[in-house]
N, C-alpha and C positions, 0 to 999 in steps of 0.2 A: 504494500500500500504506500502511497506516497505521501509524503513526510515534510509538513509544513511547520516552520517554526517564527513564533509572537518575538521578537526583543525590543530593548528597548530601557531607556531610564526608569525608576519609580515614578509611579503616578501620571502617568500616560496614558493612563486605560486600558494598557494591556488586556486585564482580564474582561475587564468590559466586550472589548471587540471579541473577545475569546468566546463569551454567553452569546452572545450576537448571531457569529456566525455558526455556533453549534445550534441554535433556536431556546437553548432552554439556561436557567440560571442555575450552573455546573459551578462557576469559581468565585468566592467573597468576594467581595467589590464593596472599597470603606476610599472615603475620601483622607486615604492616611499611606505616608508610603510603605512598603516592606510588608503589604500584607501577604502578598505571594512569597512565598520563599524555595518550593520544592516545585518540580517539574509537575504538569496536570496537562492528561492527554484528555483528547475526544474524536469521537468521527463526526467529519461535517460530511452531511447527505448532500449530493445536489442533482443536478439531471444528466452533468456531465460527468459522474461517478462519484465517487467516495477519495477520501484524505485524509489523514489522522493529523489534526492541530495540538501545539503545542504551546502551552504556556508558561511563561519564563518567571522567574523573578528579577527584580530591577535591576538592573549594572550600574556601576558607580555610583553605588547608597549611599557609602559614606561609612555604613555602619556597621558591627561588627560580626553580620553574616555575609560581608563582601565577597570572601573568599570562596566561602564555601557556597554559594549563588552563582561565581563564576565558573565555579567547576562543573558547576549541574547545565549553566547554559553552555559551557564548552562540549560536554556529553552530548548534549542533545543537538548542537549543529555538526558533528560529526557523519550522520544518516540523515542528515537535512537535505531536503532538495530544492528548498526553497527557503528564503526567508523575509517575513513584513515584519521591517522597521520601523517602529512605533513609534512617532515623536507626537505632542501635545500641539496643534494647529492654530490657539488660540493664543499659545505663550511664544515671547522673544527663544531662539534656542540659548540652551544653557551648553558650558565646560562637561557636562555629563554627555548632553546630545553629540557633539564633536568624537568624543571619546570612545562612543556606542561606535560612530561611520567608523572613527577608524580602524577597530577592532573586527567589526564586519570586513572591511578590505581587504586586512591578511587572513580572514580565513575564506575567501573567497568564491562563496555562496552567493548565487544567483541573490537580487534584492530588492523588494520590491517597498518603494517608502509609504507608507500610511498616514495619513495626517488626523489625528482623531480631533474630538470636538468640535467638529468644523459643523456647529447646530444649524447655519443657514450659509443658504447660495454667498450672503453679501461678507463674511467672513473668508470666502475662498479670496479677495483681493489682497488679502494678508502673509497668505503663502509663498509668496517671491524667496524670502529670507531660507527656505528651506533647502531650492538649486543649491545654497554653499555649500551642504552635505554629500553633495557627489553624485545622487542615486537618482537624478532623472526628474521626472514629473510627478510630485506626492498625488497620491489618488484621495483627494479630501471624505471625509467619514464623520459620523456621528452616532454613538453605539445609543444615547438616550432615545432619538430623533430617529433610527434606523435609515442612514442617507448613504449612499455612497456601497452600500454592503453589494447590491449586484455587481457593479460597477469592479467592487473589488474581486469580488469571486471570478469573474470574465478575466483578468487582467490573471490570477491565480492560474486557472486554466492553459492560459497561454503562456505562461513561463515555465509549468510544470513538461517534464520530458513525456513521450508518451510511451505509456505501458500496455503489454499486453493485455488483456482481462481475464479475469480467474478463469480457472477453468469450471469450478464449483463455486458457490455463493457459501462466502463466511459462516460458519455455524458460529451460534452466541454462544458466548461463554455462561457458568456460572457465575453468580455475582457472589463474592464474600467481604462481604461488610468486616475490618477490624475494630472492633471499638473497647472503650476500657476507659479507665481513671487517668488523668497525666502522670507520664512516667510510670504507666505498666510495661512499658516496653514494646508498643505497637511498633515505634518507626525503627528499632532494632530489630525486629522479626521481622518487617518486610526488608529491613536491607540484607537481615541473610538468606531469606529466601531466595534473594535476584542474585545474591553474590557479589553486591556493588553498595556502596553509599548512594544510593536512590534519595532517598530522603533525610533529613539535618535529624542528626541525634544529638540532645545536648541534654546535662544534669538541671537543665532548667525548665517547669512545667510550660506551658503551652506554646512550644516549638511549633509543633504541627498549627499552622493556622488555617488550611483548608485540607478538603475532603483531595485524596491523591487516585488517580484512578491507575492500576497497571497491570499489564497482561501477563500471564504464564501457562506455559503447558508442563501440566505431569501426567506420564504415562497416556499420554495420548489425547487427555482432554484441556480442552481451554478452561481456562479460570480469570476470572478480571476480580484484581482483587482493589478495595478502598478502604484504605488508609485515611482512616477522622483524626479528627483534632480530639486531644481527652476532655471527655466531656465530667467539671467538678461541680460543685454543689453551687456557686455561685461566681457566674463570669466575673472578669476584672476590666473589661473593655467591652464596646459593642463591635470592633471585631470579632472576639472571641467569641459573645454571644451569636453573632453568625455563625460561624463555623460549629460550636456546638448544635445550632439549627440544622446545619447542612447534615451534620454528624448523624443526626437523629433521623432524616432524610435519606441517610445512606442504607440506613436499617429497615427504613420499609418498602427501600429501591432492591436489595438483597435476595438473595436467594436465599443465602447462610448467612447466619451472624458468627464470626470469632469473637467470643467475649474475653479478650486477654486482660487475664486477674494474676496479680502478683503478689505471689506467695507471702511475703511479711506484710504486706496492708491491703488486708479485705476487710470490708465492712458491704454496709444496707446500698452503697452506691452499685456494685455488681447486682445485688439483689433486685433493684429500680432496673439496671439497662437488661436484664434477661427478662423478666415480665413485661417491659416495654416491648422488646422484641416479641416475645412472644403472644401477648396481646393484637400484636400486626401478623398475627401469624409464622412468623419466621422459626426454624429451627437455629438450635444457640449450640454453639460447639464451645466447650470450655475450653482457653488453654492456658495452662499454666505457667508462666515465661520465669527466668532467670534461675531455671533448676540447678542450674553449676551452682548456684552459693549454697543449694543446701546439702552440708554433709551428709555423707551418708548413713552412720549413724544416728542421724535427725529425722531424715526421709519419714520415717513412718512415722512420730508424732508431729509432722509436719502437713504430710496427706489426713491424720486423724483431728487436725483443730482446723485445715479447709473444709471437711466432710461438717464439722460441727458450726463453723461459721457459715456455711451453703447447704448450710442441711433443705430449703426447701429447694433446692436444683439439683439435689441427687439425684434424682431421674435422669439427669442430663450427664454424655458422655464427657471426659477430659482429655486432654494431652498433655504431657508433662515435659516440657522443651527446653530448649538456651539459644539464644541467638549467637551467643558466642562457641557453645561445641558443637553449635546445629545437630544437637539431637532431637529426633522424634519430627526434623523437619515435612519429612515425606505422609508420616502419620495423619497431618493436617489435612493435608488433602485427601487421603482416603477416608477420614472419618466423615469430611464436608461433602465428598460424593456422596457416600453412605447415606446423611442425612436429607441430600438434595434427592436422592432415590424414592428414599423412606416418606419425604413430603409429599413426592408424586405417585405414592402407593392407589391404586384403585381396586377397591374390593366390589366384586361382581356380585352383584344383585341376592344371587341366590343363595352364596355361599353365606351373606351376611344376615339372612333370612334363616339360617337353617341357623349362625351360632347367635339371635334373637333367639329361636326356639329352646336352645339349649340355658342361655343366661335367663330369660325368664321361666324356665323352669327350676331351676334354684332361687327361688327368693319370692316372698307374698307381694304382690302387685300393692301399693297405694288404694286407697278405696274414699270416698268421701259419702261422707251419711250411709252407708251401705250399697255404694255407688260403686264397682272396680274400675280402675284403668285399665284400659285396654289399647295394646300396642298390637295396630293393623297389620305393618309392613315398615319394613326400611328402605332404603338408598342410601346412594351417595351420589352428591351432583356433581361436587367440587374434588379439585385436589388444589395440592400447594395455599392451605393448608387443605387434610383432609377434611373434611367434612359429612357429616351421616345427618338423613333429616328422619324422623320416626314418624309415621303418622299414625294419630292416636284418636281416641273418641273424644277426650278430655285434656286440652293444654295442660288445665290449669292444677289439674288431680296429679300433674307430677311432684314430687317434693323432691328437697333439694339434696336430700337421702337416699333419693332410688335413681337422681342423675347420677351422684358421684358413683354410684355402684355402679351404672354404664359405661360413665367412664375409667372406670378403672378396669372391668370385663375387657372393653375396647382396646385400651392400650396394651393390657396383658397378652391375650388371647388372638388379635389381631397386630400385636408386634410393633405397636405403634406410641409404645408409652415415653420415647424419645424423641416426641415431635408434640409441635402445638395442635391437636385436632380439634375439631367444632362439631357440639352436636346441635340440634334443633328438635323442636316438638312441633309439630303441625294438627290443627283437629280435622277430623274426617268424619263424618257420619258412617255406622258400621252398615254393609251392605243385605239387604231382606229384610 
């Protein structure tokens, strides 16, 4: 796929045009600079094919994730085949904008200049100042106003080289949401999953300021995994309270949720994001990050005061990992298929019919005034999550005693007690 990348100083809009031409609102957008700091992919759809865009963090911030912002936009123009140079249309250019062209020219990537802000026609007579930068005719833009975006897409088209076309149409990946407290160690797992500094780790909580999105294949299937910002009990910015929005956003965009929880500080905050999750239906895959520090002679009363502080997500599977010995790497993934499988379980009609017959033949049906409930038949309409709807003579003759016993038959017996499933009561008038 071909490989389009944003750069550009802080506060330029970068991300802005990024939400723009993807259609949807993927990256924080804060009138403040350095909210981007880690790479953020997307595919923008168009009629003339597909392209994966890339969003940078600013160059020459100033600040002291300079470095390590250069090295992620140097990675990322490495596979570039293009790239739009972002400068602000409405300001004088600044010693940053200089800096950005000429940084572009030694690594000498097609370029094409973007002028954002540019809200109306009578703003583009302001543009002249921009030729000093080297790169031709800015294509003026406006990511609030949506001006200039075809304009820019046609000019993309034409400077991209041409490719063959698949031979197959892309299969979608799995989506796995990582979420967790600041400093469980999410952007340390995704960076050794890739094998690369992908994303800024630092001893200091809300590094991650947006949602990351990034591809991998294990054992033959795709996976697009998103990397949140941790989400704590109380933002310190409305940056952050973005990104915690987005966070939360990512979880009901998900297939799977990775709830990464670290081992010396759990508390009620993991307990909130897996019933969050699973409230949205999603299955929650535990994983337990920074297992090198615990000795091994600790191991067990370490897994027995997680068991006792998660005691209501025992149900739920774990993985016990390190980003640093990359143990149990592989694990993730096969548990997260397993669960992505298990959401899409469909149990046929009849078989779920025959173990209705068998679960309510253990147990006295609810009865109101000497009235019995009576359970008709079953289904399922839904999967992801599953779903069963019962239809019954009487809603409301269900009590909240003979649901839980279905649901616990259901998970047992149909294999399903490691996924969020839904049941429903329907009334039916009984037939003759």
């Amino acid at each position: 796929m071909h490989k389009v990348v944003i750069v550009g100083r802080p506060n330029v809009g970068k991300s802005s045009l990024f939400n723009r031409l993807l259609g949807k609102r993927s990256a924080v957008v804060a009138d403040e600079p350095g909210v981007t700091r880690d790479l953020k992919e997307g595919v923008v759809e168009t009629e003339q094919g597909r392209f994966l865009l890339v969003d940078t963090g600013g160059l020459w911030s100033g600040d002291r994730w300079e470095k390590k912002i250069q090295e992620k936009v140097d990675r990322a123009l490495e596979e570039a085949e293009l790239v739009l140079f972002a400068v602000d249309g409405r300001s004088d250019l600044t010693p940053a904008d200089y800096e950005v062209a000429e940084y572009l020219r030694k690594k000498g990537k097609p370029v094409i200049l973007v002028a954002t802000k540019v809200d109306s026609p009578s703003h583009e007579a302001y543009l002249g100042p921009l030729y000093a930068l080297g790169f031709g005719d800015p294509i003026p833009t406006s990511s609030e106003h949506k001006r200039g975006l075809e304009e820019l897409l046609r000019a993309i088209w034409q400077r991209l080289p041409v490719k063959q076309m698949d031979a197959e149409p892309e299969v979608a990946g799995i989506r796995l949401a990582i979420v967790g407290r600041p400093n469980a160690g999410k952007s340390s797992l995704l960076n050794a999953i890739l094998g690369e500094e992908r994303v800024i780790v630092s001893e200091e909580p809300g590094t991650t300021r947006d949602t990351i999105d990034v591809e991998v294949y294990r054992n033959g299937n795709r996976f697009v995994l998103l990397d949140t910002a941790g989400i704590r009990k109380r933002p310190e910015s409305i940056v952050e309270e973005l990104a915690i929005r987005r966070s939360l956003r990512a979880i009901e965009e998900a297939d799977v949720v990775l709830l990464v929880v670290d081992p010396f500080q759990v508390g009620d905050r993991e307990l909130k994001l897996a019933n969050h999750a699973m409230e949205k239906g999603k299955p929650v895959l535990l994983v337990i990050t920074k297992w090198d520090l615990v000795k091994k002679e600790e191991a067990p009363r370490v897994r027995r005061e997680l068991r006792e502080k998660l005691a209501h997500l025992e149900h739920l599977p774990r993985v016990y990992t390190s980003a640093f010995t990359k143990q149990n790497l592989d694990r993730i993934f096969q548990e997260a298929l397993r669960l992505y499988q298990l959401n899409h379980t469909r149990v046929p009609t009849a078989e779920l019919n025959r173990w209705l017959g068998v679960w309510t033949a253990k147990v006295q049906l609810p009865n109101f005034k000497g009235k019995p409930l009576k359970i008709l038949y079953a289904t399922q309409p839904e999967v992801a999550p599953p779903t069963f709807v019962f239809f019954v003579n009487h809603p409301e003759f269900v009590t909240r005693a003979f649901e839980n016993y279905l649901r616990n038959r259901v998970g047992e017996d149909l294999g399903l007690k490691e996924v969020p499933f839904r049941l429903v009561f329907r009334g039916r008038r009984e037939e003759g």
